[in-house]
Every structure is written in C-alpha cells, then in structure tokens.
DODOSE-122555 format. One record per residue (C-alpha): residue number from 1; residue in one letter; x negated, y negated, z. Coordinates in steps of 0.05 Angstrom, whole numbers, plus 5000, padded with zeros to 4 digits. Example, Ala and Ser with C-alpha at 12.3 -4.5 7.8 and 13.67 -1.06 7.14 Angstrom:
LOSE   n res   px   py   pz
LOSE   1   A 4754 5090 5156
LOSE   2   S 4727 5021 5143
# end
This chain:
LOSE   n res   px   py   pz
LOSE   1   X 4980 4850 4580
LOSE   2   X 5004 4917 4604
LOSE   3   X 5059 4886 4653
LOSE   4   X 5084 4840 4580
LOSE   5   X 5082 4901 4554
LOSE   6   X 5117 4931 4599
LOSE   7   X 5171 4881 4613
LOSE   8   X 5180 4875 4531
LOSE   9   X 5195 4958 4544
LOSE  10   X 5242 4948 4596
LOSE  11   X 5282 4881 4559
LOSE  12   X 5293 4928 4491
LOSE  13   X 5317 4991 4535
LOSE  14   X 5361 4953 4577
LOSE  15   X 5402 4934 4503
LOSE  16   X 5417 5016 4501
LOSE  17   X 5436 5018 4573
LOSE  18   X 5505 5054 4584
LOSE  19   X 5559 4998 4605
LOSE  20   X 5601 5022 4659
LOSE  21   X 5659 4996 4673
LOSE  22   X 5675 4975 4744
LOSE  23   X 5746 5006 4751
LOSE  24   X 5705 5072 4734
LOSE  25   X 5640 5080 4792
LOSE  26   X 5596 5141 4769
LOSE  27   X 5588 5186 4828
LOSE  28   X 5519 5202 4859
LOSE  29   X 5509 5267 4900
LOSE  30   X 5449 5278 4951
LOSE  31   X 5430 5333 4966
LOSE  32   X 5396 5345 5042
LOSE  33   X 5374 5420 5026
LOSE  34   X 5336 5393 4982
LOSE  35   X 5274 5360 5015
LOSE  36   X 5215 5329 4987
LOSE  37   X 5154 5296 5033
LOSE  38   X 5162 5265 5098
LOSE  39   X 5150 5186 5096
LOSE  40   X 5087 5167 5141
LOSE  41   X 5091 5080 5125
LOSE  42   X 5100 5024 5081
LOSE  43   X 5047 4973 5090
LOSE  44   X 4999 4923 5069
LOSE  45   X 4926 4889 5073
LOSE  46   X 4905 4830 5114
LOSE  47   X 4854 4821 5067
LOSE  48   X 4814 4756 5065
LOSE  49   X 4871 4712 5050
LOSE  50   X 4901 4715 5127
LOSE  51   X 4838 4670 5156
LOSE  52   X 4880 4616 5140
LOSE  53   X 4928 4634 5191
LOSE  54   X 4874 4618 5245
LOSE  55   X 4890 4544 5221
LOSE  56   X 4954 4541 5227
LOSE  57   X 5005 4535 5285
LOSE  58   X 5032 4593 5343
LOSE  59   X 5099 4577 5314
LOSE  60   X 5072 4593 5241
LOSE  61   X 5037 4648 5261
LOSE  62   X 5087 4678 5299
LOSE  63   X 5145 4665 5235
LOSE  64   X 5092 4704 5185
LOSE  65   X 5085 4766 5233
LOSE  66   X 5166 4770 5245
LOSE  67   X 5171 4767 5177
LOSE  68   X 5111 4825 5163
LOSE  69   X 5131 4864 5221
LOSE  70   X 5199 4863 5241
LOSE  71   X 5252 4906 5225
LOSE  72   X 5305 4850 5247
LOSE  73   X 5277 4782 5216
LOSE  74   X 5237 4816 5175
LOSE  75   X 5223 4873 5132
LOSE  76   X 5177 4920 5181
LOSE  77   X 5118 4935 5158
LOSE  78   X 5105 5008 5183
LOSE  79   X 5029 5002 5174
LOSE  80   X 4974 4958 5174
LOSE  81   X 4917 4954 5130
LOSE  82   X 4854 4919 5174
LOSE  83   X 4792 4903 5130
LOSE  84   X 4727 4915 5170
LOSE  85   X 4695 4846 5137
LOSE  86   X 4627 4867 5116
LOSE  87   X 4597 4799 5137
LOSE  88   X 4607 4731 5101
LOSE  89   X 4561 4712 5032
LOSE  90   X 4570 4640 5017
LOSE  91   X 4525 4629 4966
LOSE  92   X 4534 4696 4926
LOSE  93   X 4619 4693 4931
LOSE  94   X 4633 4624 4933
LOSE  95   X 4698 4629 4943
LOSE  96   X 4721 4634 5014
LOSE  97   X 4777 4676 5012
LOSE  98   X 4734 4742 4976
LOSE  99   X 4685 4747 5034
LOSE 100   X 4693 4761 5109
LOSE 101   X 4657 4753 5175
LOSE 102   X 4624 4824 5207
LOSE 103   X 4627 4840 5270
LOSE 104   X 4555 4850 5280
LOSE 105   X 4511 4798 5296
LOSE 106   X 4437 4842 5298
LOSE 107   X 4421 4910 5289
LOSE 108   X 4472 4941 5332
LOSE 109   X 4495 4890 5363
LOSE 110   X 4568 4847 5356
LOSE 111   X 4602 4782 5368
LOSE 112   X 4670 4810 5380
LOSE 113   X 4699 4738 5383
LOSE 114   X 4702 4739 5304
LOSE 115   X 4754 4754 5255
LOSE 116   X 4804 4716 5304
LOSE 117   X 4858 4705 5261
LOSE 118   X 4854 4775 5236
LOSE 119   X 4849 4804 5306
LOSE 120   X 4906 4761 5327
LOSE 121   X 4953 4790 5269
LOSE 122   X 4929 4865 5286
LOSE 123   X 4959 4848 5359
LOSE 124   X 5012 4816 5334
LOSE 125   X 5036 4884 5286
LOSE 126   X 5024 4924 5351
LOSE 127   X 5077 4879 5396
LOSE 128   X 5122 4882 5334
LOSE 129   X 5130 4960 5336
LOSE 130   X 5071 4980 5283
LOSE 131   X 5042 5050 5306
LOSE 132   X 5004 5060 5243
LOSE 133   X 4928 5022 5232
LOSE 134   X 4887 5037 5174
LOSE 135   X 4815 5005 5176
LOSE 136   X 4778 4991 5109
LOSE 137   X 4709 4977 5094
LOSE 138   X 4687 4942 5016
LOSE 139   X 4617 4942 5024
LOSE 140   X 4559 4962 5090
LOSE 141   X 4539 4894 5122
LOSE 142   X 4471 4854 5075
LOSE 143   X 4418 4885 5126
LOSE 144   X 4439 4953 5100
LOSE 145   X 4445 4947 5026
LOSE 146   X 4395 4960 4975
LOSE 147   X 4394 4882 4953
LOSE 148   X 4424 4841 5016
LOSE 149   X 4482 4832 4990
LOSE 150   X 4551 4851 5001
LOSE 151   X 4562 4871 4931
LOSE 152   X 4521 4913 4873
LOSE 153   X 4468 4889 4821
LOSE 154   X 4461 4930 4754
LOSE 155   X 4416 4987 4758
LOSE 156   X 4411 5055 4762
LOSE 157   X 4429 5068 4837
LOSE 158   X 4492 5097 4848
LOSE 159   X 4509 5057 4917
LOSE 160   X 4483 4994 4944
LOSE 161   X 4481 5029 5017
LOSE 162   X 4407 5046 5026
LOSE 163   X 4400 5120 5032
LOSE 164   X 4361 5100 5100
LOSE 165   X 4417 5056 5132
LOSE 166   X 4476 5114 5128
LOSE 167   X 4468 5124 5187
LOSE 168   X 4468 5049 5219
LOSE 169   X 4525 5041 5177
LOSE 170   X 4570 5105 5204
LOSE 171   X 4553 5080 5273
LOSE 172   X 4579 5007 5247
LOSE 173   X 4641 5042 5226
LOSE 174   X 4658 5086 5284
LOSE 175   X 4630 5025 5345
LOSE 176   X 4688 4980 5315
LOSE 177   X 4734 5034 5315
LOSE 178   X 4712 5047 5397
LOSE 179   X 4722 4981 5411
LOSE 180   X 4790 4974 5394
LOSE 181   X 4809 5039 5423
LOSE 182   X 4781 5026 5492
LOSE 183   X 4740 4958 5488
LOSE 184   X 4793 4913 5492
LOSE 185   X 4844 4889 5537
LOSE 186   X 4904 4936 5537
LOSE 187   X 4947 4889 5496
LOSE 188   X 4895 4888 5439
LOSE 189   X 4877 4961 5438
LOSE 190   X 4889 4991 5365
LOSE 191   X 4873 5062 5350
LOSE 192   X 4865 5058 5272
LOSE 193   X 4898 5124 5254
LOSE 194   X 4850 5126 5185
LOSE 195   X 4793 5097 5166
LOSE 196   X 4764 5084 5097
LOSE 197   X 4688 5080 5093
LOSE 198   X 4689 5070 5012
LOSE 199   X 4745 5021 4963
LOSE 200   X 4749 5041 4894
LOSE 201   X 4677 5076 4893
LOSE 202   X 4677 5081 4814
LOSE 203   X 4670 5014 4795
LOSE 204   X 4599 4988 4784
LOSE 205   X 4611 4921 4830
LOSE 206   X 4553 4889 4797
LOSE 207   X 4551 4818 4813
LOSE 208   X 4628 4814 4830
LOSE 209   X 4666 4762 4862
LOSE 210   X 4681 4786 4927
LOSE 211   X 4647 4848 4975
LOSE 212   X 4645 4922 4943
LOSE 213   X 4599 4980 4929
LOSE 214   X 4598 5037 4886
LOSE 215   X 4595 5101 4907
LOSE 216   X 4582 5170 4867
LOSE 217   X 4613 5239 4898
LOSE 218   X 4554 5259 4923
LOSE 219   X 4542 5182 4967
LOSE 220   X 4611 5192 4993
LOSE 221   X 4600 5265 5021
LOSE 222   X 4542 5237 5064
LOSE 223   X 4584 5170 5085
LOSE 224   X 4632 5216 5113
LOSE 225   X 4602 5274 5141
LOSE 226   X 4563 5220 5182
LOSE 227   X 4619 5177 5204
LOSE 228   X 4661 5245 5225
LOSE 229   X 4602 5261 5275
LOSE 230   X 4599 5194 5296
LOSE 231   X 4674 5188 5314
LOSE 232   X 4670 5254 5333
LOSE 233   X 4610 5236 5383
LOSE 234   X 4658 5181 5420
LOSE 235   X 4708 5220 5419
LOSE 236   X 4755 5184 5371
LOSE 237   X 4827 5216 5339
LOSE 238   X 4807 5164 5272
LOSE 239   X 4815 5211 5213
LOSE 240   X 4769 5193 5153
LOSE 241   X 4807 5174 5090
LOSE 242   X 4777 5181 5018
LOSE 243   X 4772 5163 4966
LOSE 244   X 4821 5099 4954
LOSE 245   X 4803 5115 4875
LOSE 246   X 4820 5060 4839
LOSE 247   X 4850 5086 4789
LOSE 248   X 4905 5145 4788
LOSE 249   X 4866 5190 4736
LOSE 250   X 4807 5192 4772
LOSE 251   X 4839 5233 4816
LOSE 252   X 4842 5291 4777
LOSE 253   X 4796 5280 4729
LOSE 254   X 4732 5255 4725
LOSE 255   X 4704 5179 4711
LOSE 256   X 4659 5195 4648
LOSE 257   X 4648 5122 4645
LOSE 258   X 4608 5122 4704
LOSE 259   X 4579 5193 4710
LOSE 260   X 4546 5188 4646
LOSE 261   X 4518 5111 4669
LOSE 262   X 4488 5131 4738
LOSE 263   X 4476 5210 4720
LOSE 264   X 4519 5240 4783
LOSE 265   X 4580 5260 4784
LOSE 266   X 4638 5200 4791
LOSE 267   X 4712 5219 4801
LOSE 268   X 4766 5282 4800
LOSE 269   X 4767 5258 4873
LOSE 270   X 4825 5314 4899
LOSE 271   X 4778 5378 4875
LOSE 272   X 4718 5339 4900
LOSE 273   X 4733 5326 4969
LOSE 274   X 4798 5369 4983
LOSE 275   X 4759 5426 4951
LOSE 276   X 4696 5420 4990
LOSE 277   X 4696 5467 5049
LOSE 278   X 4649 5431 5087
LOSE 279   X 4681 5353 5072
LOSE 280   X 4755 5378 5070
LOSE 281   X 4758 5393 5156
LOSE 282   X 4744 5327 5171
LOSE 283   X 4792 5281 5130
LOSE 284   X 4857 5303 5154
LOSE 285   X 4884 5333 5090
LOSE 286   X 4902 5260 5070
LOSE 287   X 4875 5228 5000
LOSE 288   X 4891 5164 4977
LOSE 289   X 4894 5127 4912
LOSE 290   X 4910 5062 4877
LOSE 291   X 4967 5054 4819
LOSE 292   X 4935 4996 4780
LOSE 293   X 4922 5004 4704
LOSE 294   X 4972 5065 4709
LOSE 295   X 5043 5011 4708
LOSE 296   X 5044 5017 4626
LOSE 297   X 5096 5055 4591
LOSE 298   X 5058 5105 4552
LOSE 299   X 5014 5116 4622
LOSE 300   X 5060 5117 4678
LOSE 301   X 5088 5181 4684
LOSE 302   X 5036 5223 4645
LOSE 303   X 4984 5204 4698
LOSE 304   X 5031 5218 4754
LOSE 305   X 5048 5277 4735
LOSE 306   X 4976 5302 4734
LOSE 307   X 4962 5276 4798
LOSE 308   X 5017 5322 4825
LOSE 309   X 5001 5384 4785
LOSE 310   X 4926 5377 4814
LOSE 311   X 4957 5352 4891
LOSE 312   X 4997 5417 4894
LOSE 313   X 4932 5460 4885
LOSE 314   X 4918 5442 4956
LOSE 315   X 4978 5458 4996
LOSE 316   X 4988 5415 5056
LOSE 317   X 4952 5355 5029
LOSE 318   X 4985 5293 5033
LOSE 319   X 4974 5230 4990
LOSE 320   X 4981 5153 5002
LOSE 321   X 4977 5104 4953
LOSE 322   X 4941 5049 4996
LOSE 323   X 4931 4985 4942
LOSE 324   X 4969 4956 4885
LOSE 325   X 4992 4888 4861
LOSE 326   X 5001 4866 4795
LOSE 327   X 4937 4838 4760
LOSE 328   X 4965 4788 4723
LOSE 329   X 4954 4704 4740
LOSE 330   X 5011 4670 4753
LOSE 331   X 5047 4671 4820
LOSE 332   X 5121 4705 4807
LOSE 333   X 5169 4694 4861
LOSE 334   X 5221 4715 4826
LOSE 335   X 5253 4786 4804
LOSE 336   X 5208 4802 4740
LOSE 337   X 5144 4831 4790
LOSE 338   X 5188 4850 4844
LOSE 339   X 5225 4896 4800
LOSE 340   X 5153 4925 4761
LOSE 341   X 5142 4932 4837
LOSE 342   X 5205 4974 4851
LOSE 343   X 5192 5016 4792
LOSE 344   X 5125 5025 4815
LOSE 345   X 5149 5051 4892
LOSE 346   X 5199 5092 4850
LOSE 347   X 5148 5136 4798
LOSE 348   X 5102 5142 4860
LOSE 349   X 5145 5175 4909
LOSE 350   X 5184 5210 4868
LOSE 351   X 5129 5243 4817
LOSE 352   X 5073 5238 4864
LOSE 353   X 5105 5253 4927
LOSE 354   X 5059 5208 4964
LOSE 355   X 5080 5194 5037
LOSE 356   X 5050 5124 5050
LOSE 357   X 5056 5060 5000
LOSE 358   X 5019 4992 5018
LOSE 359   X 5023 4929 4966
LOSE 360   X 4957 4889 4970
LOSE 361   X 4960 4821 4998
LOSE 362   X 5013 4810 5052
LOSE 363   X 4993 4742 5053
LOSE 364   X 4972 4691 4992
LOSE 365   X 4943 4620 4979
LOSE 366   X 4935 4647 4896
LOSE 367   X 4965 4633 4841
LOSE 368   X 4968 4713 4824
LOSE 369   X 5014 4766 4829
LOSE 370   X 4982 4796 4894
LOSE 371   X 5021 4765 4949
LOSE 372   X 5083 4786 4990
LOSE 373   X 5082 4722 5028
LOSE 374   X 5058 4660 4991
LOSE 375   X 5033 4591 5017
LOSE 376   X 5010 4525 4988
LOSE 377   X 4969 4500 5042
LOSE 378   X 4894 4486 5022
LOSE 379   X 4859 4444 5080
LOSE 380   X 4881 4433 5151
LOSE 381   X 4939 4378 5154
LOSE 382   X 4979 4407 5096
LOSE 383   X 5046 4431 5106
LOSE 384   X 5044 4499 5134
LOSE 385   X 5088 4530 5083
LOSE 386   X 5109 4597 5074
LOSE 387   X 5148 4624 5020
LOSE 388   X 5165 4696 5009
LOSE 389   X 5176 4727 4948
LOSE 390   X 5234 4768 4910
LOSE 391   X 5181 4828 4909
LOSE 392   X 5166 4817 4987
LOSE 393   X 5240 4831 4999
LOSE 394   X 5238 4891 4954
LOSE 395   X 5179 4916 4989
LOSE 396   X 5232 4909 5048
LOSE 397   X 5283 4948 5012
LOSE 398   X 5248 5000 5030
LOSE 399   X 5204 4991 5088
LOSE 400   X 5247 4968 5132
LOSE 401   X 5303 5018 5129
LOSE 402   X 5250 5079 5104
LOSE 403   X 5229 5092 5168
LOSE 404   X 5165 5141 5189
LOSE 405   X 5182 5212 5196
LOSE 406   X 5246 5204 5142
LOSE 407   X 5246 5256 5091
LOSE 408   X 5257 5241 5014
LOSE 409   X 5314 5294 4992
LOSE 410   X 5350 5300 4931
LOSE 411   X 5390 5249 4890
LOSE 412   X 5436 5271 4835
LOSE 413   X 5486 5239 4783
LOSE 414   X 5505 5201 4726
LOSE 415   X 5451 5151 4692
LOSE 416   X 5403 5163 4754
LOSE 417   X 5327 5163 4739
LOSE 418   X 5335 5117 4674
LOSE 419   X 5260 5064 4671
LOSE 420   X 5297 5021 4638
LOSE 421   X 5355 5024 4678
LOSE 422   X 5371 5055 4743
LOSE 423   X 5328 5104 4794
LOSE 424   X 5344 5120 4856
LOSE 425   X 5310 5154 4916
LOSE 426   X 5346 5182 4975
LOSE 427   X 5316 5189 5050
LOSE 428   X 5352 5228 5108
LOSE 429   X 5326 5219 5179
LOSE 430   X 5338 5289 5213
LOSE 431   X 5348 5261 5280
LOSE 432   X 5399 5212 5277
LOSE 433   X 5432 5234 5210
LOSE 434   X 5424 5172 5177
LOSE 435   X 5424 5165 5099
LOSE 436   X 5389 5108 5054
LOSE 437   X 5376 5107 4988
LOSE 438   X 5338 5058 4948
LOSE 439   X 5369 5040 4882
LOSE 440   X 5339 5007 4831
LOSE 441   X 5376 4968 4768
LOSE 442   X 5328 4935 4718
LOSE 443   X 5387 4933 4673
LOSE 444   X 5431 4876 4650
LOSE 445   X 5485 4903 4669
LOSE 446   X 5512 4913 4747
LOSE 447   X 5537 4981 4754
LOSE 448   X 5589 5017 4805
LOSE 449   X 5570 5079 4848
LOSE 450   X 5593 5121 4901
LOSE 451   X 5546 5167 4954
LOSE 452   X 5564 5232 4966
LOSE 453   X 5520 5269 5022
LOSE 454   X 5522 5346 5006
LOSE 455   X 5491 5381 5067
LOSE 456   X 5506 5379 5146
LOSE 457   X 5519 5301 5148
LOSE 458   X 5585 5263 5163
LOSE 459   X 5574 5191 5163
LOSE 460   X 5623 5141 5176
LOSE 461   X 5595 5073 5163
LOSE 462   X 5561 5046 5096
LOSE 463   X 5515 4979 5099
LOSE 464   X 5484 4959 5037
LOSE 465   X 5424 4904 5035
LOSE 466   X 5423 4866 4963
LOSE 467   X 5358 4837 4931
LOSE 468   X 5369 4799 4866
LOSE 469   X 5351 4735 4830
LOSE 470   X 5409 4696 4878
LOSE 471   X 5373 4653 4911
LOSE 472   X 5399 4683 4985
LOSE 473   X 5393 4754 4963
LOSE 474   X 5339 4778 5006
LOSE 475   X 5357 4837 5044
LOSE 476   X 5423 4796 5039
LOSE 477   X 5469 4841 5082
LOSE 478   X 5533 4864 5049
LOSE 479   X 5596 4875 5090
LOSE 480   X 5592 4953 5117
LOSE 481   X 5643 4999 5094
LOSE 482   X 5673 5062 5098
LOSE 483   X 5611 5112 5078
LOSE 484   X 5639 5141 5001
LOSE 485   X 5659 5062 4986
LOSE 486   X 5650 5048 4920
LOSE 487   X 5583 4996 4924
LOSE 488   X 5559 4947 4871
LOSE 489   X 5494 4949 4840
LOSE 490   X 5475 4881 4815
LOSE 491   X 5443 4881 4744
LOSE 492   X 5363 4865 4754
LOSE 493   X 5370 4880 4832
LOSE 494   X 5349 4932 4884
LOSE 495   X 5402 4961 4932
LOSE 496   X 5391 4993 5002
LOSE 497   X 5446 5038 5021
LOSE 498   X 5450 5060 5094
LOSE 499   X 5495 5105 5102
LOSE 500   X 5507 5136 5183
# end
C-alpha cells in the first residue's frame, strides 16, 4: 500500500515537472571541497533463496556470480551479506527457502561440508574482487533457544536465546568466523569484516515463517559483550555490528510497542549502544539499520532526517543500511521498483550519510519484490533460468562505478533534488580523480544536463551507463565524450556519469 501510494505521489508530481527543452541543458556544478562520507560497499544477502544454486550447473553458477560480482559483466557487488543458517526446521517453516542448515552438528561440534552452495558463492565473491564479508545470524541454533525452535512463541520473554546458552551461542558465532579465517583452504578463506549476532531484534517473531528472535537492549548488550571476548579470545579483526533495527525510527527513538509488551527497554538503538561506554569499544563505531516502512511520502525524509540529527551526536560513527526490498507481492522486473529503489539509495545517502547500502535478496525463485536476480526454476530438470531485473541494474548504477573508499561531495544546479523528478548524487575518488554521479529521473520527461567539476579535477573523457524501461538499457553503455558534453537523461531512467 505504501509503495501505490507512493508511485500515485510520484505519477501526480511528475505532471508539474519543469519541461526542459533539449536545445537548452541546465548546468550541474559539483563541488569536490565539499565532502560528505566515504563509501565502504554496495551489497546484498545470499539469504535462503541461493540453495538452489547448489542444483544447478558450473556454467550457471558461474553466469550468476559474474553477474553479482563483477565490475565488467556485471554490476560488482562490493560486499557480501553471508547468513550463518541457524539450522534447518522442516516441520515448523515449511517452506524451504525460509530456513537454513547450521553448521553444528552437536554441542560444539560442526559438519563444515554444509551450506555448499552458499560456501561456493562466498568463494566465488572472493575470486571476483569482493573484500568486504558481513556474516548474519536470525536466530541461535534449536538446542539453544528457550522452545527448540528457530523462531519465538508468545510470551513474556524478551529473547528466545536461553539466558544459559549465551555463551554456547557467542562461541557458535565467533568458531564459524575462525574457520573461515584460518580453517579453510587458502582459496576459501573469508575474513567477515562484521558480524551481526541479532536481525531486526524488535519484532516479536512469534510463530513466524522463517528463523528470527527478538531481542530487548538489555539481551543484546550481553550477546555482544560475549561474542567480542570470544573473537577477541581467537584473535579475530571481526567487528560486531548492531543492531540491523528494522525499522529507521527505532534508531533514535524508542519501540513503545514492544517495551511496554515485554517490560524492558526496546529500541533508540544509536544512544543505546553508541552511547554505552562499555558496548560502544567493541562495535567499531558502525550501526546499521533497515529502510522498510520508511519508503512513504509523508515518512521518508522526516525519519531520515532524525536519524542524522541523532547519528551526528556521536562523531565518527558510521552507518550502513544493510536490508531493504520492497514488501509488496508481485515480481517487478521492470522500472516502477527499480526506480522506488533509486529513490530509496538516493534519501539514504544523501540525508543519512550512510556509507554501506545492501538490497535483500540477490537471488529469487518469488513472486515478490525482493530479488535482484530472478529465476523460474522449481525442481531439478527445469530450465535454469536467470533473469535480472531493471532494479538489479540500478543497484549497478551505482555499485559498480561507486567504488569503496569514494567520497560523496557536493552536487549543485537547476531542478536537482526534485522526488518526483530528478536527484542526483556525486562521488569523487581522490586517487585517480575520477567523477560519477548517479542521476535519477522519475519524471516523464528526459531532461538535458551538463557536469561541471569545481575543485582540483580536469577530466577529459565522459562515459555515461543508461538504465531505462528499453529493453537493452542495462548499464547500456553510451558512447564517451568530451567530459562538459551535454548528456541525456531519459525520462523514468537512472544515469551513471563517469567522468575522468
């Protein structure tokens, strides 16, 4: 309802759009003295859904990791999201593709050999130039919850982790994370940069389809306290990453919802854990949230906004949002989600500031707006197809040509920073003096523009990289140019523009 809301928003808007015509190109300016957060990633999930790769063919395989990971037949993932499976439930989550195999087999002890396909997909990042792993746990493994299950019953707990098993489940957590660092042959050794012992921690959970726990404040502290001196007791660099709120007002607020169900405190996740002096040390000055619910109109920038106001309480922190698709059924391949997407990328890094974005699913069999990559294969013996989307080649817009360590400076100019018409966001990378910005048009009408680069740059050459509703315009590469060229922004289309 809120993305038809949304989209209804947008269509009325677009009517009052300014027409420009195209023997008259409105003139952008940015400005490199004036420099925002440093980009850390782009990335996404393997989350349940990429099993079904283990079924499928090396040649398959090998097509959906190009087109995850690379930056040259695909649109280069910077990060990758790795979710620590908290052991399979078949008769409490029916379906499948919600639940995932653990690695341990016993009390501290592991069968290593499962997960293959996702293990084979984390190697297969690595040899395609990802340098940044983020591991995520839903739920503790059955043997450690309060009901043997991977997911919560009503009650008044406030976690399904047994107060007794935190620690079995820290040292879960942090053996994983040593056996990919040094357990492995050299070719499959990951070091997960972050890991995330809690997903969403304010929802109750009770009875839901697929593996999660809630969590109060106070349950969180004591997860992570306890995982930090069990990384720190192998000697691990993984950084501990709260709280992946699920929603982007529980950040800097409190959940009432939840605090006044379970009787502890839920929520206002920044002041709780970058404000606790004995928590704060040991997570990196990194937070994380997830945009859903917050893609509305009358929501979108409001709730930004406060998240910033409360981030820049705490200087040196850095944000990611780490999770966001659009929860709506009905699979879009098309421009209408991968523009709510681009609009999405556009109010969080330029309101937020956050320095990491990752879209949900990289890979879906659903018939939802969660996917990057979709498929229609079911059983074994069905064609192996793979079909990306118009908001997986968005996502590319940026990822592939955002590159970590790329600042976010200043953009200036006519008709700029319209929702229901064009943003833009401009990137300079310091060391080679390269230029991109990221335009967005969800208007209906295509639009002329020139770059000007104020600041100690002189590029020569302009590339620009069209996605639109043409049914080639992925990334479609645009003839380069002189840099200043006048470029064209299609109506209802994102634009990279390189310009070095």
């Amino acid at each position: 309802m809120i993305f038809r809301r949304l989209l209804c928003a947008v269509a009325l808007l677009c009517v009052a759009t300014t027409v420009v015509a195209k023997d008259a190109p409105v003139v952008h300016t940015v400005d490199l003295a004036t420099r925002h957060q440093t980009i850390d990633h782009f990335g996404a999930s393997d989350c349940w859904s990429t099993r079904i790769l283990g079924e499928w063919s090396a040649k398959n395989r090998a097509r959906v990791a190009d087109l995850l990971f690379s930056t040259e037949k695909g649109i280069g993932l910077s990060l990758w999201r790795f979710n620590l499976g908290a052991g399979l439930q078949p008769t409490r989550i029916k379906n499948p593709l919600r639940t995932t195999e653990s690695f341990e087999s016993a009390k501290y002890e592991y069968d290593w050999t499962r997960m293959k396909a996702e293990r084979e997909l984390l190697v297969a990042a690595k040899e395609r130039g990802v340098e940044r792993f983020h591991a995520f746990s839903l739920s503790p493994g059955p043997r450690m919850t309060r009901n043997g299950t991977t997911n919560c019953d009503a009650g008044a707990h406030t976690t399904n982790l047994r107060r007794d098993a935190e620690g079995d489940h820290a040292r879960y957590l942090a053996d994983v994370m040593e056996h990919f660092a040094i357990g492995v042959p050299e070719r499959e050794r990951v070091v997960f940069e972050w890991i995330s012992p809690v997903n969403e921690p304010q929802w109750d959970w009770n009875g839901g389809s697929h593996e999660g726990t809630r969590a109060s404040n106070a349950d969180i502290k004591r997860t992570a306290l306890r995982l930090a001196a069990a990384l720190g007791k192998r000697h691990l660099s993984t950084k501990i990453h709260l709280a992946e709120s699920g929603t982007i007002p529980d950040m800097s607020a409190p959940n009432a919802k939840a605090t006044a169900r379970y009787g502890h405190a839920f929520g206002d996740y920044v002041d709780a854990f970058a404000g606790d002096s004995d928590l704060a040390p040991v997570l990196g000055k990194t937070l994380g949230f997830h945009s859903y619910w917050s893609d509305g109109g009358g929501e979108f920038w409001p709730h930004r906004s406060a998240l910033r106001a409360k981030l820049d309480a705490y200087p040196g922190w850095q944000v990611f949002q780490t999770e966001y698709c659009v929860m709506q059924w009905g699979r879009d391949l098309g421009m209408n989600t991968a523009l709510h997407l681009a609009r999405v990328m556009h109010g969080d890094l330029s309101i937020v500031n956050v320095t990491g974005w990752s879209w949900w699913l990289a890979f879906s069999p659903h018939d939802y707006k969660d996917g990057l990559l979709y498929t229609d294969w079911k059983k074994k013996g069905d064609p192996e197809s793979i079909l990306p989307s118009k908001t997986f080649w968005v996502m590319g817009n940026h990822s592939r040509f955002v590159r970590p360590g790329m600042t976010r400076v200043a953009i200036d100019g006519p008709l700029l920073q319209n929702h229901a018409g064009l943003l833009a966001t401009a990137y300079h990378d310091a060391a080679s003096g390269r230029v991109v910005m990221v335009y967005v048009n969800s208007g209906a009408t295509a639009l002329e523009v020139r770059v000007n680069v104020a600041g100690d740059a002189s590029p020569k050459r302009q590339r620009a990289h069209v996605t639109s509703s043409a049914k080639d315009d992925g990334l479609r590469a645009l003839k380069p140019t002189k840099a200043g060229s006048t470029v064209t922004i299609p109506a209802r289309a994102v634009v990279t523009v390189v310009l070095d």
